[in-house]
C-alpha positions as a Markdown table, in Angstrom:
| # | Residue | x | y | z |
|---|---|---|---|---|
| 1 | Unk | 24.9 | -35.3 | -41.7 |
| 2 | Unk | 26.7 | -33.0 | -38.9 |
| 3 | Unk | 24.2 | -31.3 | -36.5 |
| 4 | Unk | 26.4 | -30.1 | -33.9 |
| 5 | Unk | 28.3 | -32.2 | -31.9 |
| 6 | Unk | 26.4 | -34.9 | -33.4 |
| 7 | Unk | 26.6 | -36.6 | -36.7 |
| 8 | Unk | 23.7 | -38.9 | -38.1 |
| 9 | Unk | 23.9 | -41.4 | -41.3 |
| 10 | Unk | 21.8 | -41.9 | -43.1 |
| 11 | Unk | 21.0 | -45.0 | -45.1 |
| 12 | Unk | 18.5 | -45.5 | -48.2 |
| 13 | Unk | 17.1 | -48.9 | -49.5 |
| 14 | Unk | 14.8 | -48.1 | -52.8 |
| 15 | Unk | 12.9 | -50.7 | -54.7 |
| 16 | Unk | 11.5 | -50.6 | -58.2 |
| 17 | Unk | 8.8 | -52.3 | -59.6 |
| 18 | Unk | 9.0 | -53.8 | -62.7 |
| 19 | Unk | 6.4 | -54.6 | -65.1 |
| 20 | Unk | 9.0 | -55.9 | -67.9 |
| 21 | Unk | 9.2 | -59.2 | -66.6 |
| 22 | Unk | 12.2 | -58.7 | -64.5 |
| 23 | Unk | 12.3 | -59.3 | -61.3 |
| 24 | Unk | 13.1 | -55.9 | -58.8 |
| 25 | Unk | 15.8 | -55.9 | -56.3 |
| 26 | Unk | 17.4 | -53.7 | -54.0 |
| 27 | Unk | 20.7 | -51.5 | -53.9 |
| 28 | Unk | 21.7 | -50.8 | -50.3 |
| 29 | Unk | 24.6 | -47.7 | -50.4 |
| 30 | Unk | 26.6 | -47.2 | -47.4 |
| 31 | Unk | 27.2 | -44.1 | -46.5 |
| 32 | Unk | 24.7 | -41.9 | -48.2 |
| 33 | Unk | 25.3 | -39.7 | -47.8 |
| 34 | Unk | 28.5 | -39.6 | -48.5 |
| 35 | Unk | 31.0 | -36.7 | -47.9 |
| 36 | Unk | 34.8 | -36.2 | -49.4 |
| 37 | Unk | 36.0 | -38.7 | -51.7 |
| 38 | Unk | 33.9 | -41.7 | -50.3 |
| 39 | Unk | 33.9 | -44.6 | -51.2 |
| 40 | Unk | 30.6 | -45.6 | -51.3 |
| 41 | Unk | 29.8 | -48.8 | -50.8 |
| 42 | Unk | 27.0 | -50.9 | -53.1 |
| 43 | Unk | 25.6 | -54.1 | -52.6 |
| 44 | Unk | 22.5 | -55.8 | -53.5 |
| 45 | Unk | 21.0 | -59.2 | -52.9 |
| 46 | Unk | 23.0 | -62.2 | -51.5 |
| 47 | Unk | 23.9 | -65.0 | -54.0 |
| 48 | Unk | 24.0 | -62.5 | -56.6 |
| 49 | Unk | 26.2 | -63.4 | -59.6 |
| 50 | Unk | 27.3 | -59.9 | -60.7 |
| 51 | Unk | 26.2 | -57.1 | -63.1 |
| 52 | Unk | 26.5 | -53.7 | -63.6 |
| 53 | Unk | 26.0 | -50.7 | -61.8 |
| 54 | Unk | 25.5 | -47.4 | -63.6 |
| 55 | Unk | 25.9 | -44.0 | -62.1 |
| 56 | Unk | 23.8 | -40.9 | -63.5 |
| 57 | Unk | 23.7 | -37.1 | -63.0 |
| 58 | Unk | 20.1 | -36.1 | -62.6 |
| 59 | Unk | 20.1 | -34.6 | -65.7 |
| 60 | Unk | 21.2 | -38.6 | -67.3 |
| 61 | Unk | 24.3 | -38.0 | -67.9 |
| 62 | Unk | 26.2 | -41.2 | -67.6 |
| 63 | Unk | 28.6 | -40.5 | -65.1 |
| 64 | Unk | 30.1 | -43.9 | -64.2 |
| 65 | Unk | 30.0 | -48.0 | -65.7 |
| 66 | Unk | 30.9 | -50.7 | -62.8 |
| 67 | Unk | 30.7 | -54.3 | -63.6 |
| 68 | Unk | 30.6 | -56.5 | -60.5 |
| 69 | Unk | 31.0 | -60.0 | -59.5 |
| 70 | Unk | 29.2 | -61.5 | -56.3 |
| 71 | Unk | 26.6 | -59.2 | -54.9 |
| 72 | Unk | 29.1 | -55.7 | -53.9 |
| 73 | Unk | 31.1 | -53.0 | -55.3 |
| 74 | Unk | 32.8 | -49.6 | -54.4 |
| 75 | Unk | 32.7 | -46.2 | -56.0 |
| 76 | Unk | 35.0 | -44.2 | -55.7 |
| 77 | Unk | 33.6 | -40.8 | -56.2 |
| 78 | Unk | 35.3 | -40.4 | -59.8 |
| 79 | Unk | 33.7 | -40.6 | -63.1 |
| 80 | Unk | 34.8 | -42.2 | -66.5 |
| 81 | Unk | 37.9 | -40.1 | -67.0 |
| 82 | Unk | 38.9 | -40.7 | -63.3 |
| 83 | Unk | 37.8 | -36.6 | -62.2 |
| 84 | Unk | 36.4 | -36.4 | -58.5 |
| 85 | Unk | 32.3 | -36.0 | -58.9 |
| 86 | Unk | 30.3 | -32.8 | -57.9 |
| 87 | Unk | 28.4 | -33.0 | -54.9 |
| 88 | Unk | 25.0 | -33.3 | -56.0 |
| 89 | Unk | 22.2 | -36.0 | -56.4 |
| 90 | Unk | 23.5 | -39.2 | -58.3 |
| 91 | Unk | 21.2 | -42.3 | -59.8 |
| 92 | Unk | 22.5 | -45.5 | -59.4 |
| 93 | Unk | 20.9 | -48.2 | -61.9 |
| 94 | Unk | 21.8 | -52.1 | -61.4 |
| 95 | Unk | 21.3 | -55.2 | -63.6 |
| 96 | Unk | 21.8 | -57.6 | -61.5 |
| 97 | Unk | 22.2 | -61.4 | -62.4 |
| 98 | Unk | 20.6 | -64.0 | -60.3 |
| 99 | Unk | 21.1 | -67.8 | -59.8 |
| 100 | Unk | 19.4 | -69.8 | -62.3 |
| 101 | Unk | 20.2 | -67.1 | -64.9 |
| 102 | Unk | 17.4 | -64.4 | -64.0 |
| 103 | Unk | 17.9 | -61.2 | -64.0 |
| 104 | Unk | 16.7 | -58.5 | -61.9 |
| 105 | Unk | 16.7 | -54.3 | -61.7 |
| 106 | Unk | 17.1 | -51.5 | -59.3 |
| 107 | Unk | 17.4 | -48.2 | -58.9 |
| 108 | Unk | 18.6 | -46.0 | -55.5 |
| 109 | Unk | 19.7 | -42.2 | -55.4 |
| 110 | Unk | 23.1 | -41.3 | -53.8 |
| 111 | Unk | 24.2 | -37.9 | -52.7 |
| 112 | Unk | 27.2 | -36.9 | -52.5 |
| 113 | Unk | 28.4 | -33.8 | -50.8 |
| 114 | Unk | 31.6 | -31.9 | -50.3 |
């Protein structure tokens, strides 16, 4: 965020609470915001074994599939058919597999601007 001659970032850790059975977990996205064509950066718990992050308009639109291995991944601003994103407000859903063959969810918000 530019204020002047300054410029702040701004980073967001959400948690969900689950009542499925599945454990929560976090996403940490770095930057968000994020400005130009990123990439963002996603990474969740350490000693994760991989999963799948999902990227959704507000609206729930499906913008974006990632699968991951190990506990990070980048976006790259670009959805299915490899267009740049709007700015706007994005959802980012992860299934997340744990050791010991758990599973666990989260959801963070991501906005990118232009």
């Amino acid at each position: 965020i530019e204020d002047g001659p300054t410029e702040s970032l701004y980073t967001e850790t959400v948690t969900v609470l689950s009542s499925s059975g599945q454990r929560a977990a976090n996403i940490e996205l770095n930057p968000n915001p994020v400005a130009g064509e990123g990439p963002v950066a996603f990474r969740v718990q350490a000693g994760s074994q991989g999963g799948v992050f999902r990227i959704y308009t507000v609206s729930g639109e499906l913008v974006r599939r990632l699968d991951f291995a190990g506990d990070n991944a980048s976006w790259d601003l670009k959805d299915r058919t490899g267009s740049p994103v709007s700015a706007g407000l994005y959802l980012v859903l992860a299934e997340i597999k744990l050791a010991g063959g758990s599973q666990a969810r989260a959801i963070a918000r991501l906005v990118s601007i232009r």
